[in-house]
SEVOKE-377056 format. One record per residue (C-alpha): x, y, z; residue number from 1. Coordinates in steps of 0.2 Angstrom, whole numbers, plus 5000, padded with zeros to 4 digits. Layout:
{vexfi {X, Y, Z}, NUM} ...
END
This chain:
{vexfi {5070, 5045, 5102}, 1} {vexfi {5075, 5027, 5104}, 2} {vexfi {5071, 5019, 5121}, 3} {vexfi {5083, 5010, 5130}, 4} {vexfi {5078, 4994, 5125}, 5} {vexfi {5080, 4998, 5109}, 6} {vexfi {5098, 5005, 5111}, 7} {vexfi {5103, 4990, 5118}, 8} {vexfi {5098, 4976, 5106}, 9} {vexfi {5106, 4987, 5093}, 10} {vexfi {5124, 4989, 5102}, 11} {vexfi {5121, 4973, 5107}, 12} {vexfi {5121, 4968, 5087}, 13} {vexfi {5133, 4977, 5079}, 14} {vexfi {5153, 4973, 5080}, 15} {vexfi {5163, 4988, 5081}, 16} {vexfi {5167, 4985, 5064}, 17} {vexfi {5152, 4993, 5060}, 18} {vexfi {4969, 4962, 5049}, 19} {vexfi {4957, 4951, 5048}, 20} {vexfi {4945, 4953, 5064}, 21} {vexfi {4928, 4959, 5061}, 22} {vexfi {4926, 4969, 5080}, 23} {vexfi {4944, 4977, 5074}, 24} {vexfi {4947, 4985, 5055}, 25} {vexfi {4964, 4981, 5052}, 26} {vexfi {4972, 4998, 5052}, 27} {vexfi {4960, 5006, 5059}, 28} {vexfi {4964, 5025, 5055}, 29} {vexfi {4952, 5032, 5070}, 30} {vexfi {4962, 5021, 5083}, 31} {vexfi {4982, 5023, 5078}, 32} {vexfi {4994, 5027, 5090}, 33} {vexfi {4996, 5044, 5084}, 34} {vexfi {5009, 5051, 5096}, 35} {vexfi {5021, 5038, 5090}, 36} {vexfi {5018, 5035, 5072}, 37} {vexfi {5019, 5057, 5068}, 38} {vexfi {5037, 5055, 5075}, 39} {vexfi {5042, 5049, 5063}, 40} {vexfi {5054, 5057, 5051}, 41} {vexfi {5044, 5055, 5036}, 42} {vexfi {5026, 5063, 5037}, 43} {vexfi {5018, 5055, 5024}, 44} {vexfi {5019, 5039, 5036}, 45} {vexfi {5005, 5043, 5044}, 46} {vexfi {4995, 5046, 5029}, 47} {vexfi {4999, 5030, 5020}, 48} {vexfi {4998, 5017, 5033}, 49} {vexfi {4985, 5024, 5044}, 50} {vexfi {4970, 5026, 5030}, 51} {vexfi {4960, 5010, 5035}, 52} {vexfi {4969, 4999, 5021}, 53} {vexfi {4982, 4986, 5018}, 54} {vexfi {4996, 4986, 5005}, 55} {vexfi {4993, 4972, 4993}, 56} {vexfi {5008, 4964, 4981}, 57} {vexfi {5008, 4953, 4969}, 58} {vexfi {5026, 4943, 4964}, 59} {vexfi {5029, 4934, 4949}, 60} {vexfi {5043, 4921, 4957}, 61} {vexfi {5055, 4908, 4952}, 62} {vexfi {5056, 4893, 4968}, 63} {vexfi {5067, 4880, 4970}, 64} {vexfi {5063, 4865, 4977}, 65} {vexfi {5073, 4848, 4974}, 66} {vexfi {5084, 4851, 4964}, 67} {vexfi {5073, 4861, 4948}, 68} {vexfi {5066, 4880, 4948}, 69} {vexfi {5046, 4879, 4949}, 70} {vexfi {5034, 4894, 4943}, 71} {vexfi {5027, 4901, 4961}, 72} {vexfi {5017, 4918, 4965}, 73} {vexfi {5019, 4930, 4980}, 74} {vexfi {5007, 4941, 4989}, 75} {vexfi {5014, 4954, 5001}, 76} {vexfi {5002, 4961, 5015}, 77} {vexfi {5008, 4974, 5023}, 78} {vexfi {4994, 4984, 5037}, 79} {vexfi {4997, 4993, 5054}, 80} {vexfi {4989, 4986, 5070}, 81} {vexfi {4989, 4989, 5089}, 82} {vexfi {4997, 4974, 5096}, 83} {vexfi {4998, 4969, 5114}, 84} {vexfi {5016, 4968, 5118}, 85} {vexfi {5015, 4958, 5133}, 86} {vexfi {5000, 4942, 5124}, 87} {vexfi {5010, 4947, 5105}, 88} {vexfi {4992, 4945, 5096}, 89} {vexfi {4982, 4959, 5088}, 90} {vexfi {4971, 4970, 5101}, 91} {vexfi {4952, 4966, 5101}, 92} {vexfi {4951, 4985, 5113}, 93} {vexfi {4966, 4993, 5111}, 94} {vexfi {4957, 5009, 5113}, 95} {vexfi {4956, 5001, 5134}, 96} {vexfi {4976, 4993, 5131}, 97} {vexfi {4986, 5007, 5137}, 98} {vexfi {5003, 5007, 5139}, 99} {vexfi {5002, 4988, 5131}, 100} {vexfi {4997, 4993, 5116}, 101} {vexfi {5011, 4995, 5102}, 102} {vexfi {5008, 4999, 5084}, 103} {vexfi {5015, 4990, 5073}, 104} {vexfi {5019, 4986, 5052}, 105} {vexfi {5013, 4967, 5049}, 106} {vexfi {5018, 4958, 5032}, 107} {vexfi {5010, 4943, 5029}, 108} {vexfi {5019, 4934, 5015}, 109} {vexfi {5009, 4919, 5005}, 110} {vexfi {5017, 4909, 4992}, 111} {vexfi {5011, 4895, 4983}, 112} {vexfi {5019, 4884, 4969}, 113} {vexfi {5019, 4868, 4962}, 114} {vexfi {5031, 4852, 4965}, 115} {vexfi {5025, 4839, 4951}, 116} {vexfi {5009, 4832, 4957}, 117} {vexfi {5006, 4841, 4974}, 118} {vexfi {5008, 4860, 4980}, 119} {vexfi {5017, 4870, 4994}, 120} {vexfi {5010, 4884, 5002}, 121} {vexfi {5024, 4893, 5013}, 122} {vexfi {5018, 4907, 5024}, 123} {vexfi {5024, 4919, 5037}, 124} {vexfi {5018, 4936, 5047}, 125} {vexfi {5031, 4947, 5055}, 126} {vexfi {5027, 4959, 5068}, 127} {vexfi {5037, 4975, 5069}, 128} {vexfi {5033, 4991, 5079}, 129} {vexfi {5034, 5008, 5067}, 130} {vexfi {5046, 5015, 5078}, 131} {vexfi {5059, 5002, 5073}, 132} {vexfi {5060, 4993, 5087}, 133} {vexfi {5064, 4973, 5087}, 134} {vexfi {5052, 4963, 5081}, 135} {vexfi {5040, 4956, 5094}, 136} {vexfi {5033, 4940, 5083}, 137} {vexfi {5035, 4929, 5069}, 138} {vexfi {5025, 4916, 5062}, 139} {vexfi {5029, 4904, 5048}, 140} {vexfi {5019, 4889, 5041}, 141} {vexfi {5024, 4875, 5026}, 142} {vexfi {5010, 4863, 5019}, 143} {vexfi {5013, 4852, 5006}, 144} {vexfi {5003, 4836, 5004}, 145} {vexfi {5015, 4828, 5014}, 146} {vexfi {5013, 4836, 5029}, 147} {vexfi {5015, 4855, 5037}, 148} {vexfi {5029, 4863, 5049}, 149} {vexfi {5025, 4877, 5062}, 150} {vexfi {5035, 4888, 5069}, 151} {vexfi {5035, 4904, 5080}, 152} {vexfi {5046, 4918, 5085}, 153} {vexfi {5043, 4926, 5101}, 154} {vexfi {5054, 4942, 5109}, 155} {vexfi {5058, 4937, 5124}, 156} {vexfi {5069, 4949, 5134}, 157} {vexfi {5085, 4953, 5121}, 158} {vexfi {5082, 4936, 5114}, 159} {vexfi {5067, 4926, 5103}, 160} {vexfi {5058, 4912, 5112}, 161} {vexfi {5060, 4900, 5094}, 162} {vexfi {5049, 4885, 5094}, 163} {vexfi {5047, 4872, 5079}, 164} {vexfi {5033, 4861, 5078}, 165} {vexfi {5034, 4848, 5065}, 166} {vexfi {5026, 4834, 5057}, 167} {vexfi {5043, 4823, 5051}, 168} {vexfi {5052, 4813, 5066}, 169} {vexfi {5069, 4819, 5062}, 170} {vexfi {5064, 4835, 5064}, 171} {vexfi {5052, 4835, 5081}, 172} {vexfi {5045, 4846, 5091}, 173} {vexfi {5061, 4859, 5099}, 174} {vexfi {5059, 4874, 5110}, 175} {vexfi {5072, 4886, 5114}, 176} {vexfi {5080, 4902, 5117}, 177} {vexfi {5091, 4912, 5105}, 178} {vexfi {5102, 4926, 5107}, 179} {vexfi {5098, 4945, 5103}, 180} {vexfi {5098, 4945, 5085}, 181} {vexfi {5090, 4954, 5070}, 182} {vexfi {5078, 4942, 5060}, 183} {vexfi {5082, 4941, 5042}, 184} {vexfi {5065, 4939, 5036}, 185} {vexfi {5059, 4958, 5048}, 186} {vexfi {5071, 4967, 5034}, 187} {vexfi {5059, 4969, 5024}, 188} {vexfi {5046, 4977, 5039}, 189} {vexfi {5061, 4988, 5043}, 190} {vexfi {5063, 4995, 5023}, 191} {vexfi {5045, 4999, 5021}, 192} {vexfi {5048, 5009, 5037}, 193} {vexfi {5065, 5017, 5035}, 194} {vexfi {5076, 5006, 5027}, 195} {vexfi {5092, 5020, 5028}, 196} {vexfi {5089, 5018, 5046}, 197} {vexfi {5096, 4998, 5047}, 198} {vexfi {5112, 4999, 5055}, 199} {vexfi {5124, 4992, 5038}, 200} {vexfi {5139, 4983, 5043}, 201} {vexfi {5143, 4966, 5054}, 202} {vexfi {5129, 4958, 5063}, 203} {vexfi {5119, 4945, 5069}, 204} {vexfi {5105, 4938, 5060}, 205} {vexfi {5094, 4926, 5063}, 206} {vexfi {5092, 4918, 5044}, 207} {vexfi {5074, 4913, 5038}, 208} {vexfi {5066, 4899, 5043}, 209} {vexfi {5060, 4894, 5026}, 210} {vexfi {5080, 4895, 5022}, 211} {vexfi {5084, 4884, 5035}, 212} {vexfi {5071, 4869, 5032}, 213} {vexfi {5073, 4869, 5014}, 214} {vexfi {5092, 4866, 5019}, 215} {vexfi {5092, 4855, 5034}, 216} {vexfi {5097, 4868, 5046}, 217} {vexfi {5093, 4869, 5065}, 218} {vexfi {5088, 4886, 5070}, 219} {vexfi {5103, 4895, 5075}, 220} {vexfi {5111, 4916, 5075}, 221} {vexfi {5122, 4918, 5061}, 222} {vexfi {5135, 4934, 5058}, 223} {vexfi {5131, 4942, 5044}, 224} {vexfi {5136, 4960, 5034}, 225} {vexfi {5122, 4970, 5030}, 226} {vexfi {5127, 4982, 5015}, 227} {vexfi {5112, 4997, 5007}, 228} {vexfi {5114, 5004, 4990}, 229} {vexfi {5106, 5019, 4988}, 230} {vexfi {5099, 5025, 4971}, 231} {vexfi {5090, 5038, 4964}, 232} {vexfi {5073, 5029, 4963}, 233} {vexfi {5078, 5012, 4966}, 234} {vexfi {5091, 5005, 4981}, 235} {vexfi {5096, 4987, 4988}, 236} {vexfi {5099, 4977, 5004}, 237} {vexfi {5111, 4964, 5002}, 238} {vexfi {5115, 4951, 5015}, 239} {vexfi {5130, 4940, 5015}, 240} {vexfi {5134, 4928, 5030}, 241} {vexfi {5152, 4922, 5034}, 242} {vexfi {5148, 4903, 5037}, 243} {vexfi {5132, 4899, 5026}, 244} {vexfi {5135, 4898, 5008}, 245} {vexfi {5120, 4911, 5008}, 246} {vexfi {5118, 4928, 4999}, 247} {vexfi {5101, 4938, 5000}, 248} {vexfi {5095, 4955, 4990}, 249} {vexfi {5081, 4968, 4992}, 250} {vexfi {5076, 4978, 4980}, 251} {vexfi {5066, 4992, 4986}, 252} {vexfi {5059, 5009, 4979}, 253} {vexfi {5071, 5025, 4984}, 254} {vexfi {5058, 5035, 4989}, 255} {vexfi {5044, 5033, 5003}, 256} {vexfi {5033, 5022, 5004}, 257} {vexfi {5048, 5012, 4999}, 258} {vexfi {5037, 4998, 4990}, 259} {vexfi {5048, 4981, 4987}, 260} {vexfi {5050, 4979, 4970}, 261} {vexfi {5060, 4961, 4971}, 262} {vexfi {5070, 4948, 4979}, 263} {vexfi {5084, 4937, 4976}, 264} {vexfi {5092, 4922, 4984}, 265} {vexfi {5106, 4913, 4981}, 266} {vexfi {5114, 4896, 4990}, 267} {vexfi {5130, 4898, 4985}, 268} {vexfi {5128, 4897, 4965}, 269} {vexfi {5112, 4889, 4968}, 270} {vexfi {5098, 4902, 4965}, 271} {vexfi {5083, 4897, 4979}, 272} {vexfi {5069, 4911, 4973}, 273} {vexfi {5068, 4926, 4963}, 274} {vexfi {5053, 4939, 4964}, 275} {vexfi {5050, 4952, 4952}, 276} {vexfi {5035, 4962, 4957}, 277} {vexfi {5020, 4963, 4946}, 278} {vexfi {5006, 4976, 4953}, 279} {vexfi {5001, 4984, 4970}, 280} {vexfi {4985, 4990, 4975}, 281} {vexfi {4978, 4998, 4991}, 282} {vexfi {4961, 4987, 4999}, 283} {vexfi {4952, 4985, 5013}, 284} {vexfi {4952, 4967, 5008}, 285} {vexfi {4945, 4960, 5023}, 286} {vexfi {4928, 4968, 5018}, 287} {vexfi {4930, 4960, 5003}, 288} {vexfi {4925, 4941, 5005}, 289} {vexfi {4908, 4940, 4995}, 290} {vexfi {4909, 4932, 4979}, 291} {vexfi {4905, 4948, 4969}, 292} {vexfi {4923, 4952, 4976}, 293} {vexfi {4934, 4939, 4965}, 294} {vexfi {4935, 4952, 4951}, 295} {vexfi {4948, 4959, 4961}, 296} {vexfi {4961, 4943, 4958}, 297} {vexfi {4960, 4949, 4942}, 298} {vexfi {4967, 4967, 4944}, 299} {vexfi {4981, 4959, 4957}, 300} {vexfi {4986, 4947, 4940}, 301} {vexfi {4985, 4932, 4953}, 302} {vexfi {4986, 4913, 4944}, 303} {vexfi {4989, 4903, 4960}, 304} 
END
């Protein structure tokens, strides 16, 4: 059953129109918490996401960046954690956490590509609770050889706490407060979890970040309208937004564990990136950083 804090950031949205730590193995199946996670309406949830691995997937993409489409790669993480919901950061002992603890779905994203000479890698983690719950964190990083750009998402009462540390004058150092909002980029968190459960219809969204520094945008709630195609093994999330010229689909395996098979978004005409996925394979990768380990690239068809 939802709590109330839950409830309320949902009503509050919707018109009426509508692992890497050695002391703690990422996922660790003895230590989930278990009275949550068996709610669920799906009970295989528990046996996928609580085995001691993470989900890896690989994504053949098209990116662009000024002006021309570059060749760039994908790789999804997705793993389930305790996380403190008071610090937001993965337990070291969240066997001594108590009612702090929350289990949660993290996807980290990693993309790389090239611009001419020099290379970007754009990164983010998003940190949802399994029982669907709003998001507690996000991270998201952009290096190039020109610089980097940081910036952090934190749930702060109905709102994020949205701070943007930068290495380019123009765009500084900014720290403030946004209204309740859904995060564009935590849609694809909610669809590996129960994506027929995201209220469809007129919201608020918060649009990514990665969208809005490519584009010059300052960080701000945008309405939006949330439609989900269902199909008999494959479905979609579409997202359109009223004021930005910004259109964004998810497509996503019908069936659970509702694997991401692909993305596309478009500025306008402009496409910005496209991701077609090309393999997924379970790993405790973590445990899997001596050299005799790299065969296991290969089998993820990685070229970055």
């Amino acid at each position: 059953m939802m709590d109330f804090r839950r409830i309320a950031f949902w009503a509050f949205l919707i018109l009426p129109a509508v692992g890497c730590d050695r002391r703690q193995p990422a996922g660790n199946p003895d230590k989930p918490m278990g009275e949550k996670v068996s709610a669920r309406s799906n009970p295989g949830f528990k046996e996928y996401w609580y085995r001691g691995k993470a989900e890896l997937s690989t994504f053949e993409v098209e990116q662009e960046r000024y002006g021309e489409i570059r060749r760039a790669e994908q790789v999804n993480i997705f793993v389930t954690e305790d996380f403190s919901k008071n610090k937001q950061v993965k337990l070291d002992a969240p066997q001594d956490a108590g009612a702090d603890r929350v289990p949660i779905l993290k996807l980290n994203a990693v993309r790389r590509f090239h611009t001419g000479i020099y290379e970007y890698t754009l990164m983010e983690s998003i940190f949802t609770p399994v029982d669907a719950s709003p998001s507690l964190k996000a991270t998201y990083s952009v290096m190039d050889w020109c610089g980097q750009v940081f910036s952090q998402f934190n749930l702060k009462g109905n709102g994020y706490r949205a701070r943007l540390f930068s290495y380019f004058e123009n765009e500084g150092d900014t720290d403030h407060q946004l209204k309740p909002a859904m995060l564009e980029d935590e849609l694809m968190t909610r669809i590996r979890i129960d994506p027929f459960s995201i209220p469809a219809g007129k919201t608020d969204l918060i649009p990514s970040p990665f969208y809005l520094r490519f584009r010059h945008k300052p960080y701000e709630v945008q309405k939006a309208d949330i439609g989900i195609e269902k199909g008999d093994r494959e479905s979609e999330l579409t997202v359109r937004y009223e004021v930005l010229d910004r259109n964004l689909t998810i497509r996503f395996e019908t069936d659970f564990p509702h694997r991401i098979l692909g993305w596309e978004e478009m500025d306008g005409e402009q496409l910005l990136s496209r991701g077609r996925l090309k393999t997924t394979m379970m790993s405790d990768y973590w445990r899997r950083h001596d050299n005799g380990s790299e065969f296991l690239r290969d089998s993820l068809k990685l070229v970055f």
